[in-house]
C-alpha positions as CSV (number, residue, x, y, z in Angstrom):
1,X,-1.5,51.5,7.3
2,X,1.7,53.9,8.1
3,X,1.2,56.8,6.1
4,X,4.0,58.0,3.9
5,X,6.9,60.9,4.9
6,X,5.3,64.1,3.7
7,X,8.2,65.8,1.3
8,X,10.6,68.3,2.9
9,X,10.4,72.0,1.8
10,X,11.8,73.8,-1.1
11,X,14.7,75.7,-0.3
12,X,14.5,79.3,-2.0
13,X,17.2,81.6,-3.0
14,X,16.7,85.1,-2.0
15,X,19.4,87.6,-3.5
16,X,19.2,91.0,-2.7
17,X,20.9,93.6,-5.7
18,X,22.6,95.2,-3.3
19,X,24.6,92.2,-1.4
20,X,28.4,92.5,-2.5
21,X,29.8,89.0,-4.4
22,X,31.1,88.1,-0.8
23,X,27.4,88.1,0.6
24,X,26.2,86.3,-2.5
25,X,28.9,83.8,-2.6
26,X,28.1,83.4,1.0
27,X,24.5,83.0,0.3
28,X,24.8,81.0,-2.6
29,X,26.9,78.5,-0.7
30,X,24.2,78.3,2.1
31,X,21.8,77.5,-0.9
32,X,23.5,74.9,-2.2
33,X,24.1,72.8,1.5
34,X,20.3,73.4,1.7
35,X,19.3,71.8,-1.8
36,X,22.1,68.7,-0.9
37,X,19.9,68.7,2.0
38,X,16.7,68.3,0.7
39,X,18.3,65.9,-1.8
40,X,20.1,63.8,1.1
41,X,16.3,63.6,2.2
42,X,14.4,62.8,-1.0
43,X,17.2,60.2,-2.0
44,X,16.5,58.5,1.6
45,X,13.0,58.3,1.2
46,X,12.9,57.0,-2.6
47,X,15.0,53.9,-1.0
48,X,12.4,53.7,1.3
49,X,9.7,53.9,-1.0
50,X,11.3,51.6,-3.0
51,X,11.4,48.8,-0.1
52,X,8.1,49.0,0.9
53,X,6.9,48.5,-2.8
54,X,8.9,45.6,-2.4
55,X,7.4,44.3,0.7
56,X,4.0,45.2,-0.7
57,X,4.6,42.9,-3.8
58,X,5.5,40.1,-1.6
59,X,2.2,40.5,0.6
60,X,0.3,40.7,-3.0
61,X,2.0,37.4,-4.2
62,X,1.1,35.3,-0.7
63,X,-2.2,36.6,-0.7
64,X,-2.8,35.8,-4.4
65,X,-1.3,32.0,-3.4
66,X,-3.5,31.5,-0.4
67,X,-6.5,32.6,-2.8
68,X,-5.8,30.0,-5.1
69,X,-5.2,27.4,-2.5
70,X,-8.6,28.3,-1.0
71,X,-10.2,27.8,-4.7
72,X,-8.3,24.3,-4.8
73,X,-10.1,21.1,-3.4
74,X,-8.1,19.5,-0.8
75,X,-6.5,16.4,-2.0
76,X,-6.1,13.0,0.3
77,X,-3.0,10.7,0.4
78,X,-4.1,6.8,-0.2
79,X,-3.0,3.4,-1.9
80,X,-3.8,1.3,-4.6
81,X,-4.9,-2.3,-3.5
82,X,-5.6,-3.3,-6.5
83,X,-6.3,-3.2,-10.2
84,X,-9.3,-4.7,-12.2
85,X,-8.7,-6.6,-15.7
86,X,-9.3,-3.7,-17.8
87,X,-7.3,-1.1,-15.8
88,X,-10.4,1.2,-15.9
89,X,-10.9,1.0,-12.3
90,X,-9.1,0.8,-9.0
91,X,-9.8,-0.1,-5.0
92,X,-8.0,2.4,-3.1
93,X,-7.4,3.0,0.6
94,X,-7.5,6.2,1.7
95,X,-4.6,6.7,4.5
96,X,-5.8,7.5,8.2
97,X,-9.4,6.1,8.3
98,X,-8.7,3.4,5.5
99,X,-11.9,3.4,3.4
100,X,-11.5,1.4,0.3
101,X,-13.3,2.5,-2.6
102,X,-13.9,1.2,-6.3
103,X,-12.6,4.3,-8.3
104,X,-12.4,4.9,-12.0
105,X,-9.1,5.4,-13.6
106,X,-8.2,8.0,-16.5
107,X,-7.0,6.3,-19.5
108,X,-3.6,8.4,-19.2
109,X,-2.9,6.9,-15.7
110,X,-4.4,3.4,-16.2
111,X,-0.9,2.7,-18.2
112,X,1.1,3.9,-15.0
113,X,-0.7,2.9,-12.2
114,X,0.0,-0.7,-10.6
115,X,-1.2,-2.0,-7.1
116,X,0.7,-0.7,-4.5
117,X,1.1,3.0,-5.7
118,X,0.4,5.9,-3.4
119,X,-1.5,8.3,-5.1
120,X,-3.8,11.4,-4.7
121,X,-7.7,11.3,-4.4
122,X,-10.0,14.3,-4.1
123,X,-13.6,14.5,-2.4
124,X,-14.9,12.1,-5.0
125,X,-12.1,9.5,-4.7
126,X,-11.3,10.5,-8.4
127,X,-7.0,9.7,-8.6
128,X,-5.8,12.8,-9.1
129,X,-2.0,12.2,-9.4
130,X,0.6,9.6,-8.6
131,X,2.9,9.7,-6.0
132,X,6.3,8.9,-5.4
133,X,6.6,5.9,-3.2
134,X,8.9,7.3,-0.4
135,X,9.1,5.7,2.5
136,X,7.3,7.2,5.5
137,X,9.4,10.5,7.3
138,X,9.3,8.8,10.5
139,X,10.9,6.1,9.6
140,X,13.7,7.9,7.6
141,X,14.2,9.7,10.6
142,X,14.9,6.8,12.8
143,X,17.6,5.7,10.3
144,X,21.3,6.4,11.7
145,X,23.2,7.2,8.8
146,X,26.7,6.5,10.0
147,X,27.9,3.1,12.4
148,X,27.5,3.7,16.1
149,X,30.5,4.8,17.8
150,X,30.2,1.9,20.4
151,X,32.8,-1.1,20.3
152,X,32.6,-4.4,22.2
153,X,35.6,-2.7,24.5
154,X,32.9,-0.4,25.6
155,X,30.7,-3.3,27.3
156,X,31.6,-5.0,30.5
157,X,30.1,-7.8,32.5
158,X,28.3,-9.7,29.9
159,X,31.5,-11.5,27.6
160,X,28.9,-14.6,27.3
161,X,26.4,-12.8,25.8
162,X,28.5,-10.3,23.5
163,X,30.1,-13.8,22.3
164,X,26.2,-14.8,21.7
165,X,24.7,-11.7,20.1
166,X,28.4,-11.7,17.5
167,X,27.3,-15.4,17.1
168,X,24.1,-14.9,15.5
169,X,24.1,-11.4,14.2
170,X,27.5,-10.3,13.6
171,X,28.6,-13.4,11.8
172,X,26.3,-13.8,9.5
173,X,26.9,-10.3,7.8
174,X,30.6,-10.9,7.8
175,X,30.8,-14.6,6.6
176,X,27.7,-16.0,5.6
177,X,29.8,-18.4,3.7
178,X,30.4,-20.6,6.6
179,X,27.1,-21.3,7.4
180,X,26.5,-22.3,4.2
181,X,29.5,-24.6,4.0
182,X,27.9,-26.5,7.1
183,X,24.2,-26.2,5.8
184,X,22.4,-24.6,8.7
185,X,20.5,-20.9,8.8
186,X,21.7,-18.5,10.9
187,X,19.5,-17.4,13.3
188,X,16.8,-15.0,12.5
189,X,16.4,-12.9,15.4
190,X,17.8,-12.2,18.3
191,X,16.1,-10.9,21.7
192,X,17.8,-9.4,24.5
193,X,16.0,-9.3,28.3
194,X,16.9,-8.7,31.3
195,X,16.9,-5.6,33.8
196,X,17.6,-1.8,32.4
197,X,20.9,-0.5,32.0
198,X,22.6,-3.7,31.9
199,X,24.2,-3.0,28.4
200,X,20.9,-4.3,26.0
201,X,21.2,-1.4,23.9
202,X,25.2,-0.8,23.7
203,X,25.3,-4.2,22.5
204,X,23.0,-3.9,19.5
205,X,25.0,-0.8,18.9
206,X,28.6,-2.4,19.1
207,X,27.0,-5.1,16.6
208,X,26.2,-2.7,13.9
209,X,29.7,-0.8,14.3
210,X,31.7,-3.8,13.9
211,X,29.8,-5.2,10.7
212,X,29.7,-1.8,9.5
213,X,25.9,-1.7,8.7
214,X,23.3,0.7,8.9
215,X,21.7,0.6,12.1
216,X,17.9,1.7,12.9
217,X,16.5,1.8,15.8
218,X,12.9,2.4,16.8
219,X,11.1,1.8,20.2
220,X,8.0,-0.6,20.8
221,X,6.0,2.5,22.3
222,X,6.5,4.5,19.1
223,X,5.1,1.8,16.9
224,X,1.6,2.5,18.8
225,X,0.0,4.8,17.3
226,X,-3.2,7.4,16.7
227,X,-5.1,6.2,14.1
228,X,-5.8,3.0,12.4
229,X,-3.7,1.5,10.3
230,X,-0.4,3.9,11.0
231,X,1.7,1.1,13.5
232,X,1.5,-1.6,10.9
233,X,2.4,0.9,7.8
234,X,5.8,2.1,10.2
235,X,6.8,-1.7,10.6
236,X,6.4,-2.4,6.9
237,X,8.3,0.9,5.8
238,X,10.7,0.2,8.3
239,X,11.7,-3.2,7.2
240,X,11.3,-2.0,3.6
241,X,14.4,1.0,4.7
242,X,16.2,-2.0,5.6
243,X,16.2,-3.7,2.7
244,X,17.2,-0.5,1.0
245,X,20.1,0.3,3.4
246,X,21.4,-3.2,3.7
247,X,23.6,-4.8,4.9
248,X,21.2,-3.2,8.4
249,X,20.4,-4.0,11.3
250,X,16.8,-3.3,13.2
251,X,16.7,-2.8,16.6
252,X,13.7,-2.1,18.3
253,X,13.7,-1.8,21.9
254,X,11.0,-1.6,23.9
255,X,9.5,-4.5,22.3
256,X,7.0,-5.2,25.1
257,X,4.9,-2.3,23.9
258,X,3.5,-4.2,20.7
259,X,4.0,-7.8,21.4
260,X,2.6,-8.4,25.1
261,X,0.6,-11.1,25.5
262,X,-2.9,-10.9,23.7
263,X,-5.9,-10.6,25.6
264,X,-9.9,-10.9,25.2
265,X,-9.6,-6.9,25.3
266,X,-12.5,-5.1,22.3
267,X,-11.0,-1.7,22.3
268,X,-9.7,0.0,19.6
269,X,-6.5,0.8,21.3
270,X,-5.7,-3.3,22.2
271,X,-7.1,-3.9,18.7
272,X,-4.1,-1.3,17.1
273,X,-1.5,-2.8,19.1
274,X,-2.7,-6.7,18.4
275,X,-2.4,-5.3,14.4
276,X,0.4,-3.9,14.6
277,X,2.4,-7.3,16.2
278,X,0.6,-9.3,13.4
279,X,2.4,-7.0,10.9
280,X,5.9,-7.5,12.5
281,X,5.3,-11.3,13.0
282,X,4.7,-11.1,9.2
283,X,7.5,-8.9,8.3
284,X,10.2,-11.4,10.6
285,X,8.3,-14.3,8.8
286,X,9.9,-13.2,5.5
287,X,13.5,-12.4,6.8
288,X,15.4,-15.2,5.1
289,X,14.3,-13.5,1.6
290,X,15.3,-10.2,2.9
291,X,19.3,-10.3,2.1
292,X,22.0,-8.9,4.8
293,X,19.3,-7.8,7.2
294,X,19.1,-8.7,10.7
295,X,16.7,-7.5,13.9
296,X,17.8,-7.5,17.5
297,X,14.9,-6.4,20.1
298,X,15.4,-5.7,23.7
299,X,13.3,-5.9,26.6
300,X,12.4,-5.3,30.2
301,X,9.0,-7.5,30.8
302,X,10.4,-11.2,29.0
303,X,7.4,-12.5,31.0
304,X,4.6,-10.1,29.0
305,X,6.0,-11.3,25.6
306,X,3.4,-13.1,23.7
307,X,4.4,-16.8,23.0
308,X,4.2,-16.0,19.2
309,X,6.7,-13.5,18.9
310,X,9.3,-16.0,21.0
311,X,8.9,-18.9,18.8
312,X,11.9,-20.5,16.7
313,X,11.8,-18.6,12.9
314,X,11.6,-15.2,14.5
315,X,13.4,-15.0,17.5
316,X,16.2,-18.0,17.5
317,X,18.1,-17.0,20.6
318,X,16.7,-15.3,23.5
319,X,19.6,-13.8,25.2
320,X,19.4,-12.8,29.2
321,X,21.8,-10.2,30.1
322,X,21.7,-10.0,33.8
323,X,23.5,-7.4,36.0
324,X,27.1,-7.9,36.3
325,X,28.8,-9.9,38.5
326,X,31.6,-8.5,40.8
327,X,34.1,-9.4,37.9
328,X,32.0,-7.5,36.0
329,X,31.4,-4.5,37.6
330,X,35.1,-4.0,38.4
331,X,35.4,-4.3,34.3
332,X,32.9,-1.6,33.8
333,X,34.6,0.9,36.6
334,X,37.7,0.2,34.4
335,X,35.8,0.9,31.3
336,X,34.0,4.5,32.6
337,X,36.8,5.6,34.5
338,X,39.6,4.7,31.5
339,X,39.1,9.2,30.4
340,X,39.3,9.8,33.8
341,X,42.4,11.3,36.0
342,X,41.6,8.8,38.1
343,X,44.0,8.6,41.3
344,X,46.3,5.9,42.4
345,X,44.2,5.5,45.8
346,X,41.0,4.1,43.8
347,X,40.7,0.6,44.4
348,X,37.7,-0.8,41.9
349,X,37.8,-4.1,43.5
350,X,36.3,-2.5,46.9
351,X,33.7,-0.1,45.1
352,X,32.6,-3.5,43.2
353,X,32.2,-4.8,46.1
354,X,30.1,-2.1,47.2
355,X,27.6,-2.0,44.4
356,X,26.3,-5.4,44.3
357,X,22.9,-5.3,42.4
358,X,24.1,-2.5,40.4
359,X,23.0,-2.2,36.7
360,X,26.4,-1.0,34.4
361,X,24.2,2.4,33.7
362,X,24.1,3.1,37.2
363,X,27.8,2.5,37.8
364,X,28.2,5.1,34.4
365,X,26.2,7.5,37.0
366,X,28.5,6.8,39.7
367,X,31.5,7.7,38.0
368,X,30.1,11.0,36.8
369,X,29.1,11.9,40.2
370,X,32.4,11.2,41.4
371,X,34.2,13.7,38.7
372,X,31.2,16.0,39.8
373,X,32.8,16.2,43.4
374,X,36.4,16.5,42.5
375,X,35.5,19.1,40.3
376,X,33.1,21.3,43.2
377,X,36.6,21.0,45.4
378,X,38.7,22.6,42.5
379,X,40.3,19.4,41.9
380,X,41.1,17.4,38.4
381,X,41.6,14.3,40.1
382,X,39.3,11.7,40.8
383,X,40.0,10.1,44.6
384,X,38.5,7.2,46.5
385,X,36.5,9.5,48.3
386,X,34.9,11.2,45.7
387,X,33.3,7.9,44.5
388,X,32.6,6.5,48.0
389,X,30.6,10.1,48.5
390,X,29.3,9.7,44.9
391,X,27.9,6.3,46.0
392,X,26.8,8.1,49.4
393,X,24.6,10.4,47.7
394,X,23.2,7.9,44.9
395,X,22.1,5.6,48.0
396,X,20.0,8.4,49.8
397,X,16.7,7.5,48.8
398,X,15.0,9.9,51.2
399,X,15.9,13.7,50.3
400,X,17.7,14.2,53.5
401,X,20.5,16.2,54.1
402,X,23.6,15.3,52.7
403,X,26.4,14.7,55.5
404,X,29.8,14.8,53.8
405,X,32.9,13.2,54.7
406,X,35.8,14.9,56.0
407,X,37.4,16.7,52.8
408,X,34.7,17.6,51.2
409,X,32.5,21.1,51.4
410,X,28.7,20.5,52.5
411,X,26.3,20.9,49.3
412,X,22.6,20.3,49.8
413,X,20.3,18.7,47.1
C-alpha cells in the first residue's frame, strides 16, 4: 500500500521591531507567497486524497460483490420437457450433459411454467427462475441484418443455373401466387455442388438481395460441436430465427460436414454429427408450415452426401455449377475488371483462353494480381501484360524465382 504525502511545513513569520515598514512589507509579502504555497500544496493533495477514497470505494464495492457471488450457489441453464397433470412436478434437461430429472415445482411457478421453457436449476435440480426464451447467441450472430450487396450482374458463367436457383427460391418469395394458380409446391430446398470458387456462395447471396430477405448463413463444420446435444439445439434455433425474420433465407454451406454418408462408426463424435443431421432432416421436413422461408446449401463432396438428405421433400433441385466455360470466363474478366482502368490492349477473349479449368474465384485473384503489378511500376493502368505476368506468377507452383517479362522490375516471392 503507497503511503500518503507527508504534509508540507508551516511557514512562520518572523518580524524583527526594528525592521522599517519597507522590510516588513517586504517580509510580509514573502509570508504570504509562502502560505499560497503551502495552500497550492494542501489543496493538491486533498484532490488527491479525495480520488483515492474514490478508488478505494470502488475496490470495497467489487470485493463485497464477489463475496456475495462466492456465498451464491451456482445456478445451471436447462429445459422443461414436460409437465405432469397436477403441474407440481417437471422433467427437465439440464443443457450440456442433458440429464433429465423429475423436479418439483413451486406453486408460484407451476402457473407460468409450460413445456419448452428455459429455466434455472441449482445443485438440487430445484427451478430456481424462468428464463427468457432467446434464441441461442451464436445463432443471432450468424444472422446478416441487412440484404447482401451481391446482384445476379455480379455472377458470370453459370446463367442456367442463376435461372435455376431464381426458379425455385427467388420466385416463390416474390409470387407465391402463381404456383398456387397452377397447384404445384415450390420446391423445398435447393443444393448447390460443384468445385470451389465457382460462384456457390455469391449465388445464394444474390438470391437473398433480390427478394429482399434476411439472409443467414452458417457452415456445416460449425454445426459440429463439443458437447452433446449443442449441434441439434443451433439447427433448431436457427430455423426458429428464420421463422422470426421471415421472409429468410438459410444457407448453410459446407453441408458435407453434418450430412455425409452414415456409417457403422460407435464414437461419440460420429454419433454427434449423425444427431445433428437427424435434427435438420427434421427441421427441412416441416418447411411447407414454416411461411416465406427458404434453405439453399452448398457443397464440395456431392458424392459424401447421405442419400437422405438428397431425397425429393428436402432437397428438390440439386443444382451443379461447374467451372465456367470460355464464354464464361470472358464474362467474369468483364465482371472483375468493370472498376478497373483497364487498358485498351487487354484482350479477355485470349486470357480466357488461357485459364481453361479456372474456377471464377481464381480469375477474381488474377485480376487483383494484375492491379498489384501496375501499381509496383507506378502505374494506374491495368495492361495485358500485367495480367499475363499475374497469370505467370499464379501458375508457379514451385517457389522458384520469378523471371519477369520485359517491362516489368524483378520482385522475388
Amino acid at each position: 500500500m503507497s503511503r500518503s504525502p507527508s504534509l508540507p511545513d508551516r511557514p512562520r513569520l518572523d518580524l524583527d521591531p526594528e525592521m522599517s515598514d519597507d522590510e516588513r512589507l517586504m517580509a510580509l509579502k514573502k509570508h504570504l507567497a509562502e502560505v499560497s504555497q503551502v495552500h497550492e500544496q494542501l489543496s493538491s493533495q486533498l484532490d488527491s486524497a479525495h480520488s483515492r477514497r474514490e478508488d478505494l470505494k470502488e475496490e470495497v464495492d467489487q470485493t463485497e460483490r464477489e463475496n456475495e457471488a462466492l456465498k451464491t450457489s451456482s445456478l445451471y441453464i436447462a429445459t422443461v420437457e414436460e409437465l405432469e397433470e397436477d403441474d407440481q412436478e417437471a422433467v427437465v434437461k439440464q443443457h450440456g450433459n442433458n440429464q433429465e430429472v423429475l423436479t418439483d415445482v413451486s406453486r408460484r411457478m407451476a402457473e407460468e411454467l409450460q413445456a419448452g421453457d428455459r429455466v434455472a436449476v441449482n445443485d438440487s435440480f430445484s427451478i430456481q427462475t424462468i428464463l427468457d426464451n432467446e434464441t441461442d447467441a451464436r445463432a443471432q450472430a450468424m444472422e446478416v441484418d441487412a440484404s447482401p450487396d451481391v446482384v445476379y450482374d455480379d455472377i458470370g458463367g453459370i446463367d442456367e443455373q442463376v435461372r435455376e436457383v431464381r426458379e425455385a427460391v427467388e420466385e416463390p418469395l416474390i409470387d407465391p401466387e402463381k404456383f398456387a394458380e397452377v397447384g404445384i409446391e415450390p420446391p423445398s430446398g435447393v443444393l448447390l455442388y460443384g468445385p470451389p470458387g465457382t460462384g456457390k456462395t455469391m449465388l445464394a447471396k444474390a438470391v437473398a438481395n433480390e427478394t429482399d430477405a434476411t439472409f443467414i448463413k452458417m457452415a456445416g463444420s460449425e454445426l459440429v460441436r463439443k458437447f452433446i446435444g449443442e449441434g441439434s439445439r443451433l439447427v433448431r434455433d436457427l430455423f426458429e430465427l428464420a421463422n422470426e425474420r421471415e421472409p429468410a433465407i438459410i444457407f448453410i454451406d459446407e453441408i458435407d460436414a453434418i450430412a455425409s454418408k452414415r456409417t457403422e462408426s460407435k464414437t461419440s463424435g460420429d454419433a454427434e454429427v449423425q444427431r445433428t443431421m437427424m435434427q435438420l432432416l427434421s427441421e427441412m421436413d416441416g418447411f411447407e408450415a414454416r411461411g416465406n422461408i427458404r434453405i439453399i446449401a452448398a457443397t464440395n463432396r456431392y458424392d459424401m452426401l447421405d442419400r437422405a438428405i438428397l431425397r425429393p421433400g428436402r432437397f428438390d433441385r440439386l443444382i451443379e455449377v461447374p467451372e465456367p466455360n470460355g464464354e464464361g470466363r470472358e464474362q467474369i474478366f468483364a465482371i472483375h475488371t468493370r472498376h478497373m482502368n483497364v487498358a485498351d490492349d487487354v484482350d479477355f477473349g485470349a486470357l480466357a483462353d488461357r485459364t481453361s479449368g479456372y474456377s471464377g474465384a481464381e480469375i477474381e485473384s488474377v485480376c487483383t494480381e494484375a492491379g498489384m503489378f501496375a501499381i509496383r511500376e507506378g502505374r494506374t493502368e491495368v495492361r495485358e501484360v500485367d495480367f499475363q505476368e499475374a497469370l505467370d506468377k499464379i501458375e508457379r507452383d514451385d517457389g522458384s524465382e520469378y523471371v519477369p517479362s520485359a517491362g516489368h522490375a524483378t520482385y522475388h516471392y
